[in-house]
C-alpha positions as CSV (number, residue, x, y, z in Angstrom):
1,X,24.8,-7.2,-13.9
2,X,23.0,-4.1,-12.6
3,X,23.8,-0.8,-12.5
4,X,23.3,1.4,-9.8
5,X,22.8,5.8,-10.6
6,X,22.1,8.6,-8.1
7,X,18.8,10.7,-8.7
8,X,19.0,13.3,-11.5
9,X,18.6,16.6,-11.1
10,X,15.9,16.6,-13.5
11,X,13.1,19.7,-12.6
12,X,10.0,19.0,-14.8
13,X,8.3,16.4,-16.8
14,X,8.8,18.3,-20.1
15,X,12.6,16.8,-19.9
16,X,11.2,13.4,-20.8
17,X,10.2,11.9,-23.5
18,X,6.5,11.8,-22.3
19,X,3.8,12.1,-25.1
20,X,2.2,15.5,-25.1
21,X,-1.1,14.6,-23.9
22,X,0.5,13.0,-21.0
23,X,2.5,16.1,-20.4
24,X,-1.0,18.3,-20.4
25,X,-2.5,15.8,-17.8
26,X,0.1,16.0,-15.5
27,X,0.1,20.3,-15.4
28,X,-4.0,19.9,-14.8
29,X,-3.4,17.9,-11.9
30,X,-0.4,20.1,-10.7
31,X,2.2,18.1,-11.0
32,X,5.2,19.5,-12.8
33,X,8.1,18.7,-10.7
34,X,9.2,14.6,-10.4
35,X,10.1,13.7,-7.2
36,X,13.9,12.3,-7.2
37,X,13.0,8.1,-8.0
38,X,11.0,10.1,-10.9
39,X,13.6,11.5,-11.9
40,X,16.4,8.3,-11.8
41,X,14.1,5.6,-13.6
42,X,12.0,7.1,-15.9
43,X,15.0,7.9,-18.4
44,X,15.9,4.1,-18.4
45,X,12.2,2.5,-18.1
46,X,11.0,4.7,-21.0
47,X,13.8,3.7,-23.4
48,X,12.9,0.0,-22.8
49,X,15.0,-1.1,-19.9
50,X,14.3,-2.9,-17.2
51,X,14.1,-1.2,-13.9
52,X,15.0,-2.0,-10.4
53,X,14.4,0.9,-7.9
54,X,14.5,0.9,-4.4
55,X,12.4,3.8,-3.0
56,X,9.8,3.6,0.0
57,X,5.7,4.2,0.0
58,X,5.2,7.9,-0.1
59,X,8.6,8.5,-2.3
60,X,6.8,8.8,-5.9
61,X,6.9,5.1,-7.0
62,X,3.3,5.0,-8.7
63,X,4.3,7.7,-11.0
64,X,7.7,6.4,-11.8
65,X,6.4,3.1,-13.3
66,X,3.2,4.3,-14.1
67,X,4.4,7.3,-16.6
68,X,6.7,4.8,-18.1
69,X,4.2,2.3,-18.4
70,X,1.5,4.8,-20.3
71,X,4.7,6.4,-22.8
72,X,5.0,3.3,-24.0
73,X,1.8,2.4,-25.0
74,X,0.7,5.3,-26.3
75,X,-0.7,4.3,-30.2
76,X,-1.6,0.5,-29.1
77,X,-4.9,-1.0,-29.0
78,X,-6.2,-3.5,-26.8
79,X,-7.6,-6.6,-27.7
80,X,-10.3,-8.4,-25.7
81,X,-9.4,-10.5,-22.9
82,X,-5.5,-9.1,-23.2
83,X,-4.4,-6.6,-21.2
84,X,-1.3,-4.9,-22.6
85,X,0.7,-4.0,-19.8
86,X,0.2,-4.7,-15.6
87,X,1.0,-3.9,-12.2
88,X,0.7,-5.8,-9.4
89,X,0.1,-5.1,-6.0
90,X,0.0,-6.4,-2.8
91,X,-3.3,-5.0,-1.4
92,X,-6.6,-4.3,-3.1
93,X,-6.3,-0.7,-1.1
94,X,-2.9,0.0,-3.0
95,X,-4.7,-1.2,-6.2
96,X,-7.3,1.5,-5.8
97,X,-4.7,4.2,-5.2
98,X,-2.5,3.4,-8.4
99,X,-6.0,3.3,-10.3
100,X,-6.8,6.4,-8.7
101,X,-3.1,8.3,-9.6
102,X,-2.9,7.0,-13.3
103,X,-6.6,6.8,-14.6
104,X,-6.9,10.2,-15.4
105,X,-3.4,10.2,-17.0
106,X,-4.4,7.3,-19.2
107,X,-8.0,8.6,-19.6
108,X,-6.2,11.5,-21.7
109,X,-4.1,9.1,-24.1
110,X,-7.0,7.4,-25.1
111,X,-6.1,4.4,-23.0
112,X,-7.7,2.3,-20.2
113,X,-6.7,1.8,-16.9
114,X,-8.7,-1.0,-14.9
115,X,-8.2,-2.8,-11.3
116,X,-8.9,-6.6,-10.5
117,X,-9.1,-7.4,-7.3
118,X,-10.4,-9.4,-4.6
119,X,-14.0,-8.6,-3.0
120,X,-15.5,-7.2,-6.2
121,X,-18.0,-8.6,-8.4
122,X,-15.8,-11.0,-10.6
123,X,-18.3,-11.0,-13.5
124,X,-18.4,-7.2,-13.9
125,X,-14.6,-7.7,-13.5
126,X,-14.9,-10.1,-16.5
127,X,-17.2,-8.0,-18.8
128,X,-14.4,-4.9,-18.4
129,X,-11.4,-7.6,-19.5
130,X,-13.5,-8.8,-22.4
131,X,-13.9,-4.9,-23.5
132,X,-9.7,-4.5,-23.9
133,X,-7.8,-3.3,-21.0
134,X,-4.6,-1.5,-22.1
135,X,-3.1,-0.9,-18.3
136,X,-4.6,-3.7,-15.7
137,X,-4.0,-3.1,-12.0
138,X,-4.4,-6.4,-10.2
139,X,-3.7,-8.1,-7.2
140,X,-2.2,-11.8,-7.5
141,X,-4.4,-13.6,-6.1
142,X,-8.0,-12.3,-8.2
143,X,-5.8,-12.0,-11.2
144,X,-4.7,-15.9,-11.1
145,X,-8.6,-16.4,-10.8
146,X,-9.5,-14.5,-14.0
147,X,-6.5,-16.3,-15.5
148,X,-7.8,-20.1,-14.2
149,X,-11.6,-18.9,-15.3
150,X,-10.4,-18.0,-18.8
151,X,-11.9,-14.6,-18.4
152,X,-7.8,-12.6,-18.6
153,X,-5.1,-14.0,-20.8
154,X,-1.2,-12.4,-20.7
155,X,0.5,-12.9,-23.7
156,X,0.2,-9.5,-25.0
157,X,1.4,-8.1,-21.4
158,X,5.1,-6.6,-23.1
159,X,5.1,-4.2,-20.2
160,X,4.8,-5.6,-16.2
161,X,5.4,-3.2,-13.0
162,X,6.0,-4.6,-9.6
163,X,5.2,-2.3,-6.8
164,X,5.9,-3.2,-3.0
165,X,7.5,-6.4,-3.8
166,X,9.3,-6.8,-0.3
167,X,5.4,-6.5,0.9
168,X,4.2,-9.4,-1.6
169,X,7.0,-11.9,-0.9
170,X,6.0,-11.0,3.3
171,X,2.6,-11.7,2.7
172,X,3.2,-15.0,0.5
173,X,2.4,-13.9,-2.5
174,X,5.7,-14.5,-5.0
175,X,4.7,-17.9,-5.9
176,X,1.6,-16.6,-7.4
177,X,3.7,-13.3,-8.9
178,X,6.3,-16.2,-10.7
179,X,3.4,-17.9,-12.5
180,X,1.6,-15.0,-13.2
181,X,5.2,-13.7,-14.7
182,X,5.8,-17.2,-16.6
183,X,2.4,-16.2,-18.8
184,X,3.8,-12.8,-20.2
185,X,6.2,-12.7,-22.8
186,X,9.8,-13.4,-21.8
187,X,11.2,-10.4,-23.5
188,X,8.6,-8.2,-21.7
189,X,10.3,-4.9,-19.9
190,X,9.4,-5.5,-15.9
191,X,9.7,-2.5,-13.5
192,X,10.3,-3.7,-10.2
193,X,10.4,-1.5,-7.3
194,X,11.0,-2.4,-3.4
195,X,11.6,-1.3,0.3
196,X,14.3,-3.5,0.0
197,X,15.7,-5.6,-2.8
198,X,17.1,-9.0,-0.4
199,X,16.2,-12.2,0.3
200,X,13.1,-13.8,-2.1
201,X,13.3,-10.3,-3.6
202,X,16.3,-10.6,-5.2
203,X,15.7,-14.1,-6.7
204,X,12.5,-12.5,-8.4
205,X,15.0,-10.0,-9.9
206,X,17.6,-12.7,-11.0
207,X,14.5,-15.0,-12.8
208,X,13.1,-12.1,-14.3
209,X,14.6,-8.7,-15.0
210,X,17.6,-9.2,-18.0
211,X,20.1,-6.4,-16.9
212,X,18.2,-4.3,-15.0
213,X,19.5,-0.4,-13.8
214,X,19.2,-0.1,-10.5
215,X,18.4,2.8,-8.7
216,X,18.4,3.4,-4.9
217,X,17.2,7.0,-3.8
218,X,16.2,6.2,-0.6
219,X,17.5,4.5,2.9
220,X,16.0,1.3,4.0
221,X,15.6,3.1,7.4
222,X,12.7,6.4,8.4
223,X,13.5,9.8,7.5
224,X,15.0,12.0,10.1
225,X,14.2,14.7,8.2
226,X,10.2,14.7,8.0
227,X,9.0,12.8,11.1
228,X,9.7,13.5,14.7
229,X,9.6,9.4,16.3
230,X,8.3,9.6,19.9
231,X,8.3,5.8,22.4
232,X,5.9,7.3,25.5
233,X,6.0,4.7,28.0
234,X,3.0,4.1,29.8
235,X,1.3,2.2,32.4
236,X,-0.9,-0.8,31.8
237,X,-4.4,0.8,33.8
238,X,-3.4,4.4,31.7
239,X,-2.9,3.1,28.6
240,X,-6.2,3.0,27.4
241,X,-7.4,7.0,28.8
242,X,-4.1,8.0,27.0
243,X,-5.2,6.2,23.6
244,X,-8.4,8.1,23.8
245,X,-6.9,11.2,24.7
246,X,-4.6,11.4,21.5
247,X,-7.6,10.0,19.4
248,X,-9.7,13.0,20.2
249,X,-6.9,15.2,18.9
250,X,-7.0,17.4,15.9
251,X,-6.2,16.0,13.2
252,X,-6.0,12.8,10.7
253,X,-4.5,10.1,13.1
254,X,-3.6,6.1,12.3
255,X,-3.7,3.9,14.9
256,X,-1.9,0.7,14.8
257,X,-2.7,-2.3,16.6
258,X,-2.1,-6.3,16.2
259,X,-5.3,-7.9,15.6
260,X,-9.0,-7.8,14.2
261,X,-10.4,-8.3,17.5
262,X,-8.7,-5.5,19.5
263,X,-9.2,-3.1,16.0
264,X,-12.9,-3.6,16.3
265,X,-12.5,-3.3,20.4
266,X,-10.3,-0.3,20.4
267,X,-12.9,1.8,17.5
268,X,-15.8,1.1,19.6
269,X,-14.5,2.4,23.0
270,X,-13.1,5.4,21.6
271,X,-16.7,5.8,19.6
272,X,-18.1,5.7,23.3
273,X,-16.1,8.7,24.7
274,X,-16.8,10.6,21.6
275,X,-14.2,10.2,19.2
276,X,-15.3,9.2,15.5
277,X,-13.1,6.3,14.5
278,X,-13.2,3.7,12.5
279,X,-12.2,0.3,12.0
280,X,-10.3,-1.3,8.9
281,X,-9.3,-5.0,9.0
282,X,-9.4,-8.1,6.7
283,X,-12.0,-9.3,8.0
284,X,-14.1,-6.9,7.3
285,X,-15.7,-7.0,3.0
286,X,-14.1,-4.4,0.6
287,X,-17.1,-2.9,0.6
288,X,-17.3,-1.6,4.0
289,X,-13.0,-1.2,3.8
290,X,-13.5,1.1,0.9
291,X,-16.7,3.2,3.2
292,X,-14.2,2.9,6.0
293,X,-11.2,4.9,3.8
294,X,-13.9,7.2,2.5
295,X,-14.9,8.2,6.1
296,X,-11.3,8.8,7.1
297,X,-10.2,10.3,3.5
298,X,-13.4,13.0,3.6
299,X,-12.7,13.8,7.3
300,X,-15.8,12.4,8.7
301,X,-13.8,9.7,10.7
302,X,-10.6,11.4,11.9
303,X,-9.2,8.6,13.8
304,X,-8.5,5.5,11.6
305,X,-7.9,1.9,13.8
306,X,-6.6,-0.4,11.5
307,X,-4.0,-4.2,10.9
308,X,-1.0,-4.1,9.5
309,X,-2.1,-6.4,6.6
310,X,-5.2,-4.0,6.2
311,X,-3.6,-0.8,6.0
312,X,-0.5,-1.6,3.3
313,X,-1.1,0.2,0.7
314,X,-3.1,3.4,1.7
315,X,-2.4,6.5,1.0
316,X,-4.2,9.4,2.7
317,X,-3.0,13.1,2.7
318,X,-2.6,14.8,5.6
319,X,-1.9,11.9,8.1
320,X,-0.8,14.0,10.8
321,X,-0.1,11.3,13.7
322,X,1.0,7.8,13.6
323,X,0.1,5.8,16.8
324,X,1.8,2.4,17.3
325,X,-1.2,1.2,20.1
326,X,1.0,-2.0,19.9
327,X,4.2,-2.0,18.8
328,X,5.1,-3.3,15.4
329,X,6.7,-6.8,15.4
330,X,9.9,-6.0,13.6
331,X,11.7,-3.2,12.2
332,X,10.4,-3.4,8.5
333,X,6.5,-2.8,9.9
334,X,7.6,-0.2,11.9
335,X,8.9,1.6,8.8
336,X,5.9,0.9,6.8
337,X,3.4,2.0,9.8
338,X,5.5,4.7,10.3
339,X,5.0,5.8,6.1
340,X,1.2,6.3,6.1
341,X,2.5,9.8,7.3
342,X,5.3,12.4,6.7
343,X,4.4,11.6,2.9
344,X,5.8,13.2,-0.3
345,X,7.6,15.6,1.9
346,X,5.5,16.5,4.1
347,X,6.1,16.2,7.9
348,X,4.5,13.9,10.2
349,X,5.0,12.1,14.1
350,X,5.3,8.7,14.7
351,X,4.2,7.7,18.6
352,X,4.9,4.4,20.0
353,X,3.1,3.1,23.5
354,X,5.3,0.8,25.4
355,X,4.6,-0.5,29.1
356,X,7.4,-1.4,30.9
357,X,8.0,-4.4,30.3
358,X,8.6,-4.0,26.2
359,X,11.0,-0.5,26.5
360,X,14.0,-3.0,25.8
361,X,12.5,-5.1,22.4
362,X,11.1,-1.2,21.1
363,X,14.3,-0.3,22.0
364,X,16.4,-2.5,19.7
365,X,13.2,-2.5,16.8
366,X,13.7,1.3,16.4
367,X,17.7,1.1,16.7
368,X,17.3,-1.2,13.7
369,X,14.5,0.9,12.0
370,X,17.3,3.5,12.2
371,X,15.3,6.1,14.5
372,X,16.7,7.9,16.9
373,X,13.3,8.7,19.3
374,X,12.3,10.7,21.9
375,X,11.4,8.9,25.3
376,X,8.8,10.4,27.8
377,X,6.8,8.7,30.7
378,X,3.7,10.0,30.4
379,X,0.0,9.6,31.8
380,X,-3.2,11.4,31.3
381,X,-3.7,14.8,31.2
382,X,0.1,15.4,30.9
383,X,1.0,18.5,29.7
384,X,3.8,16.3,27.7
385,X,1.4,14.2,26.2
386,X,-0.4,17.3,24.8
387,X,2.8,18.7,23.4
388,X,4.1,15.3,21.5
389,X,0.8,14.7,20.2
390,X,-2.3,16.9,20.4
391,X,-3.8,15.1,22.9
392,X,-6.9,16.6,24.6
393,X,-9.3,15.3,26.7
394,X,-12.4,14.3,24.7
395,X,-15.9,15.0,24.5
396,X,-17.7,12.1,26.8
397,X,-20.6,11.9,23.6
398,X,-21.1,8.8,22.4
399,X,-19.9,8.9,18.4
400,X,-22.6,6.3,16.9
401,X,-20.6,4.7,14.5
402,X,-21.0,6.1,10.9
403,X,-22.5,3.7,8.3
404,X,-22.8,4.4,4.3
405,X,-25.6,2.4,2.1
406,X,-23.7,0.6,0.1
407,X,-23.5,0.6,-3.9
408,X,-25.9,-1.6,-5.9
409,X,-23.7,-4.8,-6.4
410,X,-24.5,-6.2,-10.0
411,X,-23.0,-9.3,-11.2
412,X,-22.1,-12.8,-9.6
413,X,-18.4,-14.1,-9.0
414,X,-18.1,-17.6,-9.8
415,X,-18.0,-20.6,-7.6
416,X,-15.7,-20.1,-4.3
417,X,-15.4,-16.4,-5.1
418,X,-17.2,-15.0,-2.4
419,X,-15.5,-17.1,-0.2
420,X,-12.5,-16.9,-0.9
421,X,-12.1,-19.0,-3.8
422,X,-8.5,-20.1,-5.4
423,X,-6.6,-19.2,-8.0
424,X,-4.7,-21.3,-9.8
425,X,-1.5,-20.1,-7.5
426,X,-3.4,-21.5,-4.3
427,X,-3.8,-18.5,-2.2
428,X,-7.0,-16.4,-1.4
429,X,-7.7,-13.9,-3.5
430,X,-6.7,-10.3,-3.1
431,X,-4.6,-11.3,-0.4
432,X,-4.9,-14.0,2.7
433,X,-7.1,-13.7,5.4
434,X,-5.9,-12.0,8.7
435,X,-5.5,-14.6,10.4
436,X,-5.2,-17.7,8.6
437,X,-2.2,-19.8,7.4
438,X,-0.5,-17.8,4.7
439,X,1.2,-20.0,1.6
440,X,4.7,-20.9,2.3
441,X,7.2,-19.1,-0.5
442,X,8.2,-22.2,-1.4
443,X,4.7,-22.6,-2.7
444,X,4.9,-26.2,-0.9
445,X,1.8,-25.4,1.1
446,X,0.8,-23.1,4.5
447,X,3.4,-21.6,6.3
448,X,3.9,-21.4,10.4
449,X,0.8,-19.2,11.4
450,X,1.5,-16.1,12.6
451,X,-0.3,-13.4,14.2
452,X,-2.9,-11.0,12.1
């Protein structure tokens, strides 16, 4: 039976029960204040319990399980092959970023912090297991691998963090999370923290969390407070010159549309009126995805163009402008485009394009997205246009499209890796392919195709 508590009112990290070095790292980086899920779980998580928190991207999460996760090991060793605790994600992007937020922290304890994931060299990936991992960031799909291979064993995993959950089960990944949890030790703790906690969410909780508090510190719908949400209805010959318009804004700005095809389409015609963008999709390797996210992250490439199923997961400051090119398909992506900005506080504007013909299903998506937005029929050059969003016209100059050498690759993967190969749970690694047939959550074999 869980329990459900408000946030605390807790107003540094010196009021837990955080090891002192871990209290040191955190004032280097700046961050003395917890944000309020901070605050609610990591009483509970660090005195053992297991957690259930209900918070969306941008609210804190990676520190709430990861601080909890590094006070408890604090004093252990690793032993080859055994990682000691784990989180797993949903993307190989969101990977990166928790590795990114907790490495230094665990860098100062002593401790390791490593990622395993899809579209990197599985041997080198192999040779940093056999070392001792205490903290392992993984997603399911390259982690089942490792475990098939031989190369990653979990019984000395006491300590597992789900993040994104609700994302995992929509992306068909909770068969793989339930065998991967059937290898760690039954009386393991297990963080577990979600959009939403319903549906195949909520039987991963029965199966595997024994008595877990729950915490809820923030709606299931967008915050009213942080982001202004815009629908612009356009026509179909305008929408394109409007699209470009916005793009050559100032700013960071995500745009959102539904395939591969028209991400690739839409980067290249905005490159040819002179806006830098760039394009991010699963069918692209994680090589050029991580040179794509270091374009947009540094500021070379303002204007990011990216999938749904590419861009869970990423975290980039200073995301001014969130443009739905195509509207999302249901209320929950709406809410999870709409959190790649008005992060941690900050503010942020969420713009969605309809043409006539979809005002009534945007209508009804944002009604059940719980935004109240702003509606405007606008077309090039309007002085309306420029006021919601920045828009200005651009420069004409062709943008030629930025490309990065790419890091010396050492190491092989093993048979099927490149490609894709299977994990013992069935599914790609790292994720499915845009595209393809995801697994059924049933684990019973590939589920009704659906768009990428």
């Amino acid at each position: 039976m869980s329990i459900t508590f408000e946030s605390t009112s807790v107003t540094s990290f010196e009021d837990f029960d955080l090891p002192q070095s871990l209290l040191t790292a955190l004032r280097e980086q700046g961050m003395d204040a917890p944000f309020p899920i901070q605050s609610a779980t990591l009483p509970d998580a660090l005195a053992g319990r297991d957690v259930l928190g209900r918070a969306q991207t941008g609210s804190g999460k990676t520190l709430a399980f990861g601080l909890a996760l590094l006070g408890r090991l604090g004093g252990g060793k690793a032993r080859p092959k055994r990682p000691r605790a784990l989180v797993l994600v949903p993307t190989r992007e969101l990977a990166m970023q928790v590795a990114d937020a907790l490495s230094p922290l665990a860098k100062a304890m002593g401790l390791w912090c490593r990622t395993v994931v899809g579209g990197m060299a599985f041997t080198r990936q192999s040779d940093v297991l056999n070392r001792g991992v205490d903290l392992l960031i993984a997603t399911p799909g390259r982690l089942s691998d490792h475990i098939r291979q031989g190369t990653c064993v979990l019984s000395d995993v006491n300590f597992v963090a789900l993040d994104e959950a609700d994302q995992m089960a929509d992306m068909g990944f909770l068969p793989q999370v339930r065998e991967i949890l059937d290898l760690t030790p039954p009386g393991g703790q297990r963080l577990l923290f979600s959009a939403t906690l319903d549906g195949d969410v909520k039987k991963l909780v029965d199966r595997y969390l024994t008595d877990p508090v729950e915490h809820s510190v923030a709606p299931v719908t967008a915050s009213v407070d942080t982001m202004d949400h815009y629908v612009l209805q356009v026509s179909h010959q305008d929408k394109q010159s409007i699209v470009t318009e916005i793009g050559a804004r100032e700013g960071r700005t995500i745009m959102f549309v539904r395939t591969k095809h028209h991400v690739d389409r839409l980067a290249e015609r905005l490159r040819a009126k002179g806006v830098a963008a760039g394009a991010l999709h699963g069918g692209k390797t994680q090589g050029q995805r991580n040179r794509v996210l270091a374009d947009f992250k540094e500021g070379h490439t303002p204007v990011l163009v990216a999938t749904d199923v590419a861009a869970r997961g990423i975290h980039v400051d200073d995301v001014s402008l969130v443009l739905h090119v195509d509207p999302a398909a249901d209320h929950k992506d709406y809410l999870h485009r709409a959190g790649r900005t008005a992060r941690a506080g900050a503010s942020g504007t969420v713009v969605t394009l309809v043409t006539h013909d979809q005002r009534r299903t945007v209508r009804r998506l944002t009604e059940r997205a719980g935004v109240r937005a702003e509606s405007a029929v606008v077309r090039p050059g309007d002085a309306e246009l420029s006021r919601i969003t920045g828009a200005r016209q651009p420069s004409g100059v062709p943008v030629p499209e930025r490309r990065r050498e790419p890091q010396p690759r050492r190491g092989g993967a093993p048979r099927g890796d490149r490609k894709g190969g299977r994990g013992f749970g069935g599914h790609r690694q790292g994720g499915f392919r845009e595209g393809a047939r995801p697994p059924r959550r049933d684990g019973r074999g590939p589920a009704r195709r659906t768009r990428d």
